[in-house]
C-alpha positions in Angstrom: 81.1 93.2 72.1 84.3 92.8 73.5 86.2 95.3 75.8 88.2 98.1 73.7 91.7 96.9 75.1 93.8 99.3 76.6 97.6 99.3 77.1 99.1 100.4 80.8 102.4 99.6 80.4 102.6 96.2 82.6 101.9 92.8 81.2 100.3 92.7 84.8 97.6 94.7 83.9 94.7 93.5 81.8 92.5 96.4 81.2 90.0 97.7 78.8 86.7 99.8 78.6 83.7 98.7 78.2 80.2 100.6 78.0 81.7 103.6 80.0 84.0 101.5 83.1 87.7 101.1 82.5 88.4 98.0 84.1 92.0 96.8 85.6 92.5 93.4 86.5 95.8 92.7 88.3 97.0 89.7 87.0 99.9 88.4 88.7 98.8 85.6 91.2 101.9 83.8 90.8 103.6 86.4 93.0 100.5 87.1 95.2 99.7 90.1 92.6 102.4 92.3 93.9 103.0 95.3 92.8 106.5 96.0 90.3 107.2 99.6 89.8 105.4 99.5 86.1 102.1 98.1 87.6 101.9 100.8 90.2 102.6 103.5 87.5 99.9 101.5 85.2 97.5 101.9 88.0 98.5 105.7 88.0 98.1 105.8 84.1 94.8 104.3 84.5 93.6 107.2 86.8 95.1 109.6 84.7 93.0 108.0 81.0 89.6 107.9 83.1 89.9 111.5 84.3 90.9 112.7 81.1 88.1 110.8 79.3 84.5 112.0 79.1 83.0 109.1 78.1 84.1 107.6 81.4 81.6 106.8 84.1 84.1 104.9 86.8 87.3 103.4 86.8 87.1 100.0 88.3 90.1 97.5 89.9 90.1 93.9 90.9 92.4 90.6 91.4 92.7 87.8 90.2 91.9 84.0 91.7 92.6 84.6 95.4 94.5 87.7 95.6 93.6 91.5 95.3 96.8 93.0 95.8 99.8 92.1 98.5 101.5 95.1 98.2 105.5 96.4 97.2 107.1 93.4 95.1 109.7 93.0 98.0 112.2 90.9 95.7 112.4 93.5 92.7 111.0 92.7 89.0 110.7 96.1 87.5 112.4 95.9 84.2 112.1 100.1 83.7 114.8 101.9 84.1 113.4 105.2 84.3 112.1 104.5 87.5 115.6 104.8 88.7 116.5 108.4 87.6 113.3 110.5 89.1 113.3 112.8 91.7 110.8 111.8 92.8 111.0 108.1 93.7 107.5 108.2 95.0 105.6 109.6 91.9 104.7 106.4 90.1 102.4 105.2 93.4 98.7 106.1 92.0 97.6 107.0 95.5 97.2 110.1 94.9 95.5 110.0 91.1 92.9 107.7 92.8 91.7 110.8 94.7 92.1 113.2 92.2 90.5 111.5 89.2 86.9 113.2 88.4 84.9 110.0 88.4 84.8 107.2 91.1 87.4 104.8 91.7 85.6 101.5 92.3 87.5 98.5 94.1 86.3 94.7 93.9 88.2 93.5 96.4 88.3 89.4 95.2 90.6 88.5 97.7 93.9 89.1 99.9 94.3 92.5 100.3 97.2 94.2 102.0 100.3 96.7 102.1 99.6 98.5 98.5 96.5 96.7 97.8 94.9 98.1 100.9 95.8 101.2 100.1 94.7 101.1 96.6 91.3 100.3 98.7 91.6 103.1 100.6 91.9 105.5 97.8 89.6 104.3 96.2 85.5 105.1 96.2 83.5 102.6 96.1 84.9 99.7 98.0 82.9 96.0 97.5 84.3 93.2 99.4 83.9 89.4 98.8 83.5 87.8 102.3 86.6 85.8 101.6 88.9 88.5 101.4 91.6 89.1 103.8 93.0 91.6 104.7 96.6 93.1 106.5 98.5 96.1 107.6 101.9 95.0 107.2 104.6 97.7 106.8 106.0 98.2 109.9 107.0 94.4 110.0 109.0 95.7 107.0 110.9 98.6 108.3 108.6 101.0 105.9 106.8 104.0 106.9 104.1 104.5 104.3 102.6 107.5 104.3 99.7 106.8 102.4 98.3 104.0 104.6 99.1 106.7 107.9 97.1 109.5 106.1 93.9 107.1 105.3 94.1 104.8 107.9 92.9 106.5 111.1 90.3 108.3 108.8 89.0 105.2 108.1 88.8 102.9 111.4 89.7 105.6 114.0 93.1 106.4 115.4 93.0 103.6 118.2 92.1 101.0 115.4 94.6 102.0 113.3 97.4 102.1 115.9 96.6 98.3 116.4 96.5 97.3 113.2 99.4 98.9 112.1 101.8 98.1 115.6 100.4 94.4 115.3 100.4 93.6 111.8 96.9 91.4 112.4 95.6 89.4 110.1 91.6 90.8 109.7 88.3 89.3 107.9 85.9 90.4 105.4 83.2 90.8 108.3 86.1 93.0 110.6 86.9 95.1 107.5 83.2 96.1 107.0 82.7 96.2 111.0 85.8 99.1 111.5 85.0 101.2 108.1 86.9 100.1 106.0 85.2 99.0 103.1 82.0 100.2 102.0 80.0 96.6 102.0 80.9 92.7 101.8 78.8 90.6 99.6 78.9 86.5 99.5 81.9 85.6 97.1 79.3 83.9 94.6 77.7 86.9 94.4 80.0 89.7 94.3 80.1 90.4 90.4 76.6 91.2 90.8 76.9 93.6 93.2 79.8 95.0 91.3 77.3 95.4 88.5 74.7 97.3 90.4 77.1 99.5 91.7 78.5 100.8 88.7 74.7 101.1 87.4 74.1 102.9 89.8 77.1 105.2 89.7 76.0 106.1 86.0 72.9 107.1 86.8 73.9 110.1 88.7 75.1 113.4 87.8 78.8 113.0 86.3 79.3 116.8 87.3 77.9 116.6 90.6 79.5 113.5 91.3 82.5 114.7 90.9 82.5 117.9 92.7 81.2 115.9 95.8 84.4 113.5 95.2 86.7 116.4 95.4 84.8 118.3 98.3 85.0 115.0 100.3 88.7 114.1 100.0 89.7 117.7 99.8 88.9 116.9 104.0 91.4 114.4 104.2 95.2 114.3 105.4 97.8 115.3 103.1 100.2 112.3 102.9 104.0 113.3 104.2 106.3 111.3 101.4 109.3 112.7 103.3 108.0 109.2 105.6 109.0 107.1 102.8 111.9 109.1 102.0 113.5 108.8 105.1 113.1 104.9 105.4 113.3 103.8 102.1 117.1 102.3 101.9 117.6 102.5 105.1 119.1 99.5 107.0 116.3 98.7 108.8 114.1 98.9 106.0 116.9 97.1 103.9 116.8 93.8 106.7 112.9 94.5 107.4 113.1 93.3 102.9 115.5 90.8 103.3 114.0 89.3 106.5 110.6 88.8 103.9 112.0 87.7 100.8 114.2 84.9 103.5 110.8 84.1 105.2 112.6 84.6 108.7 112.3 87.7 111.8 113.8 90.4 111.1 117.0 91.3 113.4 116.6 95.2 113.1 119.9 97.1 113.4 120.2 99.3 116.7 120.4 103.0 117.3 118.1 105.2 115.2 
């Protein structure tokens, strides 16, 4: 039986539920799968459905060919205009509905994973990496503070790892990913949908009301991200020339003074 198709908003987003997992496939490898406004806010929508769906066991995101996710489309593409008018230009990210959706948010990571993508990994639950992903902390390169990546990060790999990887933007394995803490295992590529399988087998075997309270009591530990970061680069002109400097595939010239 086919998956019962479900509409996110974002011809991006190919998702659909089947036997108890909705699956979301980002589906825009012709732009490295970067996020537009509308597929962050699908990825929020999806969050919001599985919570708000019984029959729901896990909620489940992956790429497509190469690429899990390279983060922020830095050259536009969001065709909704609503975006533009709400106060809070920060609610669409699903960051936060990752953690507070009820059942686990499981995260094949297929390939390249960076910026947004990484921190859709790091919201996330169950985190299964092909050994040919890649991965990147980026933002800083950009002019962007992200909150979301500061309040996970550290948690994750440790404060001294983070620092590095965020003040050197290095490019990290599969093998490094799983060696820090940052994703939960790595399987070989060829094998990876398989291990995907078990794991979400596995999930649905346990205890969908104990699951979730454990869920909640573990990230009810973690930072509270600070959107006023965000608020008080985004538009700014060094975040402005940190985009530009991207999209133009050239170093950045950052503007002085603070």
């Amino acid at each position: 039986m086919a998956p019962e198709p479900v509409d996110l908003g974002s011809p991006n987003l190919v998702a659909g539920i089947d036997d108890g997992v909705l699956t979301v496939r980002i589906d825009r490898p012709e732009r490295r799968n970067a996020f537009t406004q509308e597929m962050y806010r699908g990825l929020k929508r999806a969050a919001i459905i599985a919570d708000g769906d019984a029959e729901l066991a896990a909620l489940l995101v992956t790429g497509t060919d190469e690429w899990f996710g390279a983060g922020g489309d830095m050259a536009g593409g969001s065709t909704d205009e609503t975006l533009k008018s709400e106060l809070d230009p920060t609610d669409h990210f699903p960051f936060r509905h990752f953690e507070r959706c009820r059942v686990p948010v499981v995260t094949r990571i297929n390939g390249v994973c960076m910026a947004g993508g990484l921190n859709l990994v790091l919201y996330s639950d169950v985190s299964i990496s092909s050994d040919r992903a890649e991965f990147r902390v980026p933002e800083l390169l950009r002019g962007a503070a992200d909150p979301w990546m500061a309040a996970r990060l550290a948690a994750a790999v440790g404060t001294a790892r983070a620092k590095y990887l965020y003040f050197t933007g290095a490019r990290f394995d599969a093998a490094e990913a799983l060696a820090m803490g940052l994703v939960g295992t790595v399987v070989p590529h060829a094998e990876l949908d398989d291990h995907v399988a078990w794991a979400l087998a596995q999930i649905k075997r346990t205890g969908p009301v104990a699951r979730g309270l454990i869920k909640r009591d573990l990230n009810r530990r973690l930072a509270e991200p600070d959107a006023s970061l965000f608020s008080a680069t985004i538009g700014s002109p060094e975040m402005v020339e940190g985009m530009r400097a991207f999209v133009e595939k050239r170093p950045p010239e950052w503007p002085r003074g603070r």
